[in-house]
VOGU-3710 file (C-alpha; in Angstrom, 3 decimals, decimal comma):
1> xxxxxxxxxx> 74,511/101,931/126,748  77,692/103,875/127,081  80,651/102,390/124,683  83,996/102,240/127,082  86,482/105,020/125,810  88,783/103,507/123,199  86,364/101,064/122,013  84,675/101,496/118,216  81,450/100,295/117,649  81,751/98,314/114,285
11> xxxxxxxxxx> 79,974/100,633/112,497  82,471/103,447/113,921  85,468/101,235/112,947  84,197/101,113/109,340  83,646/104,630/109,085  86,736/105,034/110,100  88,552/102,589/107,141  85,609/104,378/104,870  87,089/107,654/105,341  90,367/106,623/105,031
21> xxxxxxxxxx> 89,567/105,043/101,158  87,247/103,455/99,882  86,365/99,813/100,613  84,247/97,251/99,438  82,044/95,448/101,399  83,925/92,410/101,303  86,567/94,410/102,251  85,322/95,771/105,237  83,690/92,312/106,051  87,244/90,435/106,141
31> xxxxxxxxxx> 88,770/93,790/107,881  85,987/94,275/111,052  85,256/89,950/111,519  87,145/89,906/114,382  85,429/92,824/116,115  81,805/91,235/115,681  81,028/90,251/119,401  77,238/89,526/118,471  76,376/87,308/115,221  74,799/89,595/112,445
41> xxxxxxxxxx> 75,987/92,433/114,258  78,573/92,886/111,388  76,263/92,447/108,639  73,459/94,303/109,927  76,218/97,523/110,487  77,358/97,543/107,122  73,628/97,097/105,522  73,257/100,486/107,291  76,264/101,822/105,889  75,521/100,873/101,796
51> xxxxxxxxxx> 71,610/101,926/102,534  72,813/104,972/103,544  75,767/105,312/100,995  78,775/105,555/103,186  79,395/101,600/101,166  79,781/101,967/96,743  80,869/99,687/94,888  80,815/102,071/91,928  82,744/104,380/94,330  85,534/101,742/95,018
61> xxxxxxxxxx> 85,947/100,843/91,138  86,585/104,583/90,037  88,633/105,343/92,872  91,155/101,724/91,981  91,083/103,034/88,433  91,781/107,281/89,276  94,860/105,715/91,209  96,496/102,395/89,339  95,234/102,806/85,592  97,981/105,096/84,670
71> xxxxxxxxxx> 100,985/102,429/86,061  98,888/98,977/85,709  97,588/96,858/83,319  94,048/96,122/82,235  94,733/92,356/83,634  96,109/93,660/87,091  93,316/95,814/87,605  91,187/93,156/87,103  92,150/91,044/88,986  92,805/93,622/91,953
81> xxxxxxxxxx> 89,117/94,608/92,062  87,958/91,233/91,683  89,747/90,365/94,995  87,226/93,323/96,792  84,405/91,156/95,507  82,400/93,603/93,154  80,158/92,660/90,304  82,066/91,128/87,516  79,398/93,089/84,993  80,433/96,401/86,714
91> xxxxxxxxxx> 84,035/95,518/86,577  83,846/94,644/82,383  82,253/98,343/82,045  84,737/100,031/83,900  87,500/98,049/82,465  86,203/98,228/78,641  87,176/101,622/78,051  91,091/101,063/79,178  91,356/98,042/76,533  91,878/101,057/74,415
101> xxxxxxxxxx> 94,401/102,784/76,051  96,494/100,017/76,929  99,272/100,037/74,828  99,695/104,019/75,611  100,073/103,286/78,955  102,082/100,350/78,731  104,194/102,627/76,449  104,611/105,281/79,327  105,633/102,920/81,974  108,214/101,289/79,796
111> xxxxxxxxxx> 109,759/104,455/78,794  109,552/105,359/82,265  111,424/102,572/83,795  113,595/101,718/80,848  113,433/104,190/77,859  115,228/102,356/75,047  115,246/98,786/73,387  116,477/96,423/74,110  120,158/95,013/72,847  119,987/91,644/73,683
121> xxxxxxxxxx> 117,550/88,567/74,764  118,027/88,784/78,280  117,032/92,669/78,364  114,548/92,130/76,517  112,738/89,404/78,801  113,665/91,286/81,867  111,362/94,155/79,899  108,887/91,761/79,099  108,506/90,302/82,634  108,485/93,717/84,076
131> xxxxxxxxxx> 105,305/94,849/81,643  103,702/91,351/82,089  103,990/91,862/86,141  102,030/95,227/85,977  99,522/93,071/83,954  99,843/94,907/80,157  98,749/92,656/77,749  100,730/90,209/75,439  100,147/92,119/72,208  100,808/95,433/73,676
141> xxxxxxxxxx> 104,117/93,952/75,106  105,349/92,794/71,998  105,017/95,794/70,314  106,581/97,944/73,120  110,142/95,580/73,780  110,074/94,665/69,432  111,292/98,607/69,786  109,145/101,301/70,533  109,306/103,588/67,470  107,238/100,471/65,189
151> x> 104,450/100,731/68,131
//
């Protein structure tokens, strides 16, 4: 059966977003829905796809980390790759590592955006609120706005 010109089979439309980045499964569940014309049709596409390893999971987490870890927090990463719906196990292994490294990046992005301390409260929390958006963690914050030379 011929497919009318300008018209993606679903499996073409997620090889398309696939080779754009990398996407979950969830991902490209919530992204292709409204193209399924045929119940299971969606689901039976992408079990093709991860079979074949065009779909990682492992893939997706290394490629969120290569690009935010180095401006984001261990807490926004988190909770970013929990919203593509991978393993929560695979997620604490790839995140482990960065609880080390936190404060060093946390460091770099403050000194990036604001370079010295603070002089008064309201600096200060506007410093604080700006680490705690990027999701840094508490202790790491402290340490950074308290003045960076006792970090």
């Amino acid at each position: 059966m011929q497919m009318p010109v300008g018209q993606l089979s679903l499996k073409g439309r997620a090889l398309r977003l696939l080779g754009a980045r990398e996407h979950s499964r969830l991902e490209l569940e919530r992204k292709l829905a409204r193209y399924e014309e045929e119940p299971g049709s969606l689901e039976r596409a992408l079990d093709e796809l991860q079979a074949r390893g065009f779909i990682s999971e492992q893939r997706v987490i290394e490629s969120v980390l290569h690009r935010r870890a180095a401006r984001i927090g261990v807490a926004r990463l988190k909770h970013e790759l929990q919203g593509k719906g991978l393993d929560p196990q695979a997620l604490a292994d790839a995140l482990a590592p960065l609880q080390s490294s936190e404060h060093d990046r946390a460091l770099a992005v403050w000194q990036k955006k604001f370079g010295t301390a603070p002089t008064t409260s309201a600096q200060a929390a506007r410093q604080v609120r700006f680490l705690m958006a990027r999701g840094f963690g508490s202790e790491a914050i402290r340490r950074i706005v308290k003045g960076p030379a006792s970090a």
